[in-house]
N, C-alpha and C positions, 0 to 999 in steps of 0.2 A: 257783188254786194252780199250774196245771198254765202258766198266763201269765206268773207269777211266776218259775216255776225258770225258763223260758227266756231273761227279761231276766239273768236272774242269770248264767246261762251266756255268754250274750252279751256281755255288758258290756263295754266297752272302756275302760281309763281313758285321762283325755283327755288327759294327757302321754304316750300310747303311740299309736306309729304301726304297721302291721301285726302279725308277730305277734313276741309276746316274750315267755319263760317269764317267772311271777311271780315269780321271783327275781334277775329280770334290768332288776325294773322302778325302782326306786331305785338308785343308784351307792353302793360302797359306799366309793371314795376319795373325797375332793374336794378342796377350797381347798387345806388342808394341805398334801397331798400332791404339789399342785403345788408348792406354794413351796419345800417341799422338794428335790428336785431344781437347783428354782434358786439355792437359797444355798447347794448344798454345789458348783454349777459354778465360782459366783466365788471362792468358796475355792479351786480348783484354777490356774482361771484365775491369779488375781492372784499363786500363789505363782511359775506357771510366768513369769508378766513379770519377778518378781523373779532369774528363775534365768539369764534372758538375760543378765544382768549378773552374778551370781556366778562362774558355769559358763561362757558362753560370749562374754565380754569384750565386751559391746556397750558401748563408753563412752558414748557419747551419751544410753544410759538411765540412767546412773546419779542422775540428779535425782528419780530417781520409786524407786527402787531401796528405801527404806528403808519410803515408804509403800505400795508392793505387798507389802512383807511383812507391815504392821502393819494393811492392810485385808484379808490371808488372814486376818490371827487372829481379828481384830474380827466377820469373818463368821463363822470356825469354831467361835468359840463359842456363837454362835446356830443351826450345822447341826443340833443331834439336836433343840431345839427341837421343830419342827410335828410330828414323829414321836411324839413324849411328849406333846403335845395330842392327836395323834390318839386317842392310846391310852384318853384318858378316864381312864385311871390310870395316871400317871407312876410311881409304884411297882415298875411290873410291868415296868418296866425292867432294872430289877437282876435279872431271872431269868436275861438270857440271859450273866451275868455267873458267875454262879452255875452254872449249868448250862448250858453251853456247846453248840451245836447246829450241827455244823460243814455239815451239810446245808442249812442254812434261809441266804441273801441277808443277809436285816435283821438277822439274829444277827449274823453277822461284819464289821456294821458297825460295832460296838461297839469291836472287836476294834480293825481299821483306825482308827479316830478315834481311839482311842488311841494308837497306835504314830506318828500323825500329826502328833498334837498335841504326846504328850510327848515324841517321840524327834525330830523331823525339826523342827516349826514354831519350838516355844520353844527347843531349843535353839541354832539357828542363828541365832535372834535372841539369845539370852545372847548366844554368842561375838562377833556384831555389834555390840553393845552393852559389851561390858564394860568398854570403856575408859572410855566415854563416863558408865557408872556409877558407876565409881573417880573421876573428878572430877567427879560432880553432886554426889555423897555429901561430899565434904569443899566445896566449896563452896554449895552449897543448903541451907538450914534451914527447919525446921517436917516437915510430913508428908509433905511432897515428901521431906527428903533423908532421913530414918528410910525411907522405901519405899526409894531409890535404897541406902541403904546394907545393905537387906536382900538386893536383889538382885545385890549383887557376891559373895554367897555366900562371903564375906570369903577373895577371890583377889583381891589389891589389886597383884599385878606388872602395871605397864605396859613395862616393857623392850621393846628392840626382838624379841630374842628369844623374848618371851611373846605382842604381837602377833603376829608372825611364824605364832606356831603357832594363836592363835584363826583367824587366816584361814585356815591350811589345812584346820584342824576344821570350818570356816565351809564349806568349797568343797566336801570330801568329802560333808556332811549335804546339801548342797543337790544331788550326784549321787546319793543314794540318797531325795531329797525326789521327785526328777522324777519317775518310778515309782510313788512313792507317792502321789504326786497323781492320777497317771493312774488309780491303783489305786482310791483315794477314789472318784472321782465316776464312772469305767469301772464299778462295783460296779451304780450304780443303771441305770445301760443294761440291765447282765447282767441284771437282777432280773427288767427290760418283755421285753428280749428271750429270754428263756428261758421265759416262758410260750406254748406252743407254740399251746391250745386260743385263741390271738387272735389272727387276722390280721393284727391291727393293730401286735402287739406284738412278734409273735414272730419277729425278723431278726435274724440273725448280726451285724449293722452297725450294730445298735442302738447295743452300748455305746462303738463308735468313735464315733461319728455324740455320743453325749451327751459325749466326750471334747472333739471340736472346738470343738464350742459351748459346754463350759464355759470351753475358751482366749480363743475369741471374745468371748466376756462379759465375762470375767476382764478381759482388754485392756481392754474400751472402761470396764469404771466407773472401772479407775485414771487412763486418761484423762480422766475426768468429775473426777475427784477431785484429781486432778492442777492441772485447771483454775479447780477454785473452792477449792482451800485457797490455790493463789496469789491470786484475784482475790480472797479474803475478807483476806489477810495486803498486801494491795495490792505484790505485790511483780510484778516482770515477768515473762512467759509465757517459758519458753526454747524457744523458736521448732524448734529443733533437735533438743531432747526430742521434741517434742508430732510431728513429722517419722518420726523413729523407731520411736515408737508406734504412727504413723498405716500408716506401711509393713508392719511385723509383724503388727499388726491386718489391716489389705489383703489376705496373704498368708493367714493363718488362715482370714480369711471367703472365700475361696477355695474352698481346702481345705474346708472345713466343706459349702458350698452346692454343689461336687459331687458330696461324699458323700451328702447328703439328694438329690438330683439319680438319681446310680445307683441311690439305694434303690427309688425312685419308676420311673424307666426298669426296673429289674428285675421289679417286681409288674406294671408294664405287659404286661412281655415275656413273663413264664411264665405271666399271665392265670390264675391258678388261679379255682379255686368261689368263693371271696370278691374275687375283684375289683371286682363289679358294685355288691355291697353298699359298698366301700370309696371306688368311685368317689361312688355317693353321699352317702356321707358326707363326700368332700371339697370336692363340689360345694352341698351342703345346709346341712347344720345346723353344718361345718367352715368356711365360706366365706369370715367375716370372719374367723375367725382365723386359718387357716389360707393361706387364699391371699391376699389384703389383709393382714392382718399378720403373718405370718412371710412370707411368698413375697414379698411388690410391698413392703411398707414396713420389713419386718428386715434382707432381702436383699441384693433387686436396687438400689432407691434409695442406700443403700451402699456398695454395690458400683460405682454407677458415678462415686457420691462421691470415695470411696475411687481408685478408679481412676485418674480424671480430676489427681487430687492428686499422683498419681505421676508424671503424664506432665508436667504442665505445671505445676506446685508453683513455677517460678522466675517465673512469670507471674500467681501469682496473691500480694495481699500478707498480709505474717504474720496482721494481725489478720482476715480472712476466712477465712482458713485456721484459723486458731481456730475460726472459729463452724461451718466445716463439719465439722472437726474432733468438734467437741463434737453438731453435729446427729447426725453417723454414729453417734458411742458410744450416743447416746439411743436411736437406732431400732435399733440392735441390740440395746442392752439391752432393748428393750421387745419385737424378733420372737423373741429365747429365750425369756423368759416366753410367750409365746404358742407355740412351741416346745411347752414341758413341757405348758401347756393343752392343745395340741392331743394331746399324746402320750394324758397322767394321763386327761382327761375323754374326748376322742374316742374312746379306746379301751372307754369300757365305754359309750357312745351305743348301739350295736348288740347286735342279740340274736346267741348262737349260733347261732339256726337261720340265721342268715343272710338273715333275711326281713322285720325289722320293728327298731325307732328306740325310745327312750326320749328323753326329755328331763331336762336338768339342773337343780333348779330353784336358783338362788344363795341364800343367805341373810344376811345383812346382820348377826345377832347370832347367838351361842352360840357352841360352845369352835370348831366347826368354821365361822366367818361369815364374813362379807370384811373385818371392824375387827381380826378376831385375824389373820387372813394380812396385813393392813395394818399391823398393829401390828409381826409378827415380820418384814417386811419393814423397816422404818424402826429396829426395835431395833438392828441392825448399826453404822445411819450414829450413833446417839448414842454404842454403846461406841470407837466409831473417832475418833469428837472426843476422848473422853477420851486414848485413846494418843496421840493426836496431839499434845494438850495438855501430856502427862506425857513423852513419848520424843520431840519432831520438833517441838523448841520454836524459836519464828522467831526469836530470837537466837544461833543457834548452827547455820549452814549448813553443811549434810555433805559431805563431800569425801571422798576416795579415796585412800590413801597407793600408793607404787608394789607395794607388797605385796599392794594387793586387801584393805588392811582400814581400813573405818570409821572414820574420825576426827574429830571435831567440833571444830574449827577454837577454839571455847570453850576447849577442852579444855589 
């Protein structure tokens, strides 16, 4: 008996490495909660591409201008998603609606996604759209034009003096959009970084630092997107778009890879009690994602892409510039994901005592597997064909009146 309790007390399970309270030995976020993070980035992302043009007269983006708004939406409607899987009962969602908990992070995201959605997103796409509504509605039949003529929310003036004022409605939402975008996705920084008890988490820089990178994302899938709704519609690349994009992206991932840069120089410099534990973890069980894919392949490769493109861009020709174009958005898109991985999962790898590792172990099926973060990953790209099919139809290329508002050339 008395050989028995010792093994019992001993015991080590073998996904634990030194020591770790038993409540520290299973994670209690995962998949979800990564994905999460990442599709409420591109939501911020792609609104901020589209504001370059509303707000701050970049002409040269305006070809990509209509679809950075309608791929914020397409993904916003899948952000509370993995939040309501996690929950295991989506129900218990409506509580914090209900009784409102101005203390708790995830409550007032509720808050924010609304005022998001319905005050800032959809309506600056109405007033974008409205003209272009007023003539699908009387030219289009079947359920295409019963849709279109539901949503001119029967304001059928196109005067010049009624555009005149959707675009100013249009240009005001989109300066009180900025903010709210930073608000959006700054929210899940605040959340990592305000829990103090984890060294991993707990930086003032946090929620800038997820603000960057969701601009940096945002950028490159509109570029992605940018470049195969033209190659799928066989129309030609505009060279000059994909330029502009490339450059603001450049500048972002800058910005962004400092930022994680001084984070990292800081925990160096003040070396507190958890450094040692942290270094191992970025060197260990962190390494491929963390330094191979966010550091060397999100990054730096990127970055001197990126770079390289800037200096000598009149030396290199359009169509290779496309494909490094298109390589860069990929491997950015894919070091933010590994980003949030390294944030969501890395951070709970480690015990508090600061002395001993867990492991993660992945699962393949159930509500939390890699088929549903796969799944709610790719749901975005099919509701985004629909709008695209329905709003950003390839007979009807969109142009700019001097006024700054939306005209479909159909029209």
């Amino acid at each position: 008996m008395d050989a028995e309790l010792t093994n019992l007390v001993y015991y080590v399970p073998p996904h634990v490495d030194g020591y770790v309270y038993p409540n520290e030995q299973n994670l209690l976020w995962s998949t979800l909660i990564v994905v999460y993070p990442y599709i409420t980035g591109l939501v911020a992302g792609a609104f901020i591409m589209a504001s370059l043009v509303r707000v701050f007269k970049v002409k040269a983006l305006e070809p990509v201008y209509r679809l950075s708004m309608l791929t914020s939406l397409a993904f916003l409607l899948c952000a509370p998603l993995p939040l309501l899987f996690h929950l295991g009962h989506p129900e218990r969602c409506l509580q914090i609606m209900m009784t409102p908990h101005l203390s708790s992070p995830m409550a007032m995201f509720g808050f924010v996604y609304a005022w998001y959605m319905m005050a800032v997103l959809l309506l600056e796409l109405w007033f974008d759209y409205r003209r272009d509504f007023v003539a699908w509605s009387a030219n289009v039949r079947g359920l295409r034009g019963i849709l279109y003529r539901i949503l001119t929310l029967g304001v059928h003036d196109v005067s010049e003096q009624a555009l005149r004022l959707d675009d100013r409605m249009g240009k005001i939402i989109s300066l009180v959009g900025i903010p709210s975008a930073f608000l959006l996705h700054g929210y899940v920084g605040f959340i990592f970084g305000s829990i103090k008890a984890n060294p991993w988490w707990g930086n003032v820089l946090m929620p800038i630092i997820f603000i960057f990178s969701a601009i940096v994302s945002g950028i490159s899938l509109c570029v992605l997107m940018y470049l195969l709704l033209n190659w799928a519609r066989r129309q030609a690349q505009d060279i000059n778009c994909l330029d502009a994009m490339g450059k603001f992206l450049f500048y972002a991932l800058v910005v962004d890879a400092s930022l994680e840069a001084l984070d990292w120089i800081h925990r160096l410099y003040a070396a507190e009690e958890s450094i040692h534990i942290l270094k191992s973890l970025a060197a260990g069980r962190l390494f491929y994602t963390l330094l191979v894919g966010q550091v060397c392949l999100g990054t730096a490769v990127p970055l001197v892409i990126l770079g390289g493109l800037q200096l000598f861009s009149r030396h290199v020709v359009p169509q290779v510039r496309q494909h490094l174009y298109t390589l860069s958005a990929a491997l950015i898109l894919f070091g933010v994901l590994a980003m949030r991985w390294n944030v969501v999962i890395g951070g709970q790898l480690f015990s508090k005592s600061l002395r001993g590792f867990t492991t993660y172990k992945m699962e393949l099926a159930g509500h939390e597997g890699w088929l549903m973060s796969i799944a709610l990953l790719v749901l975005p790209f099919i509701i985004l064909g629909v709008l695209v099919k329905l709003f950003l139809p390839q007979k009807s290329p969109v142009t700019r009146t001097e006024t700054g508002a939306a005209v479909s050339q159909a029209a």
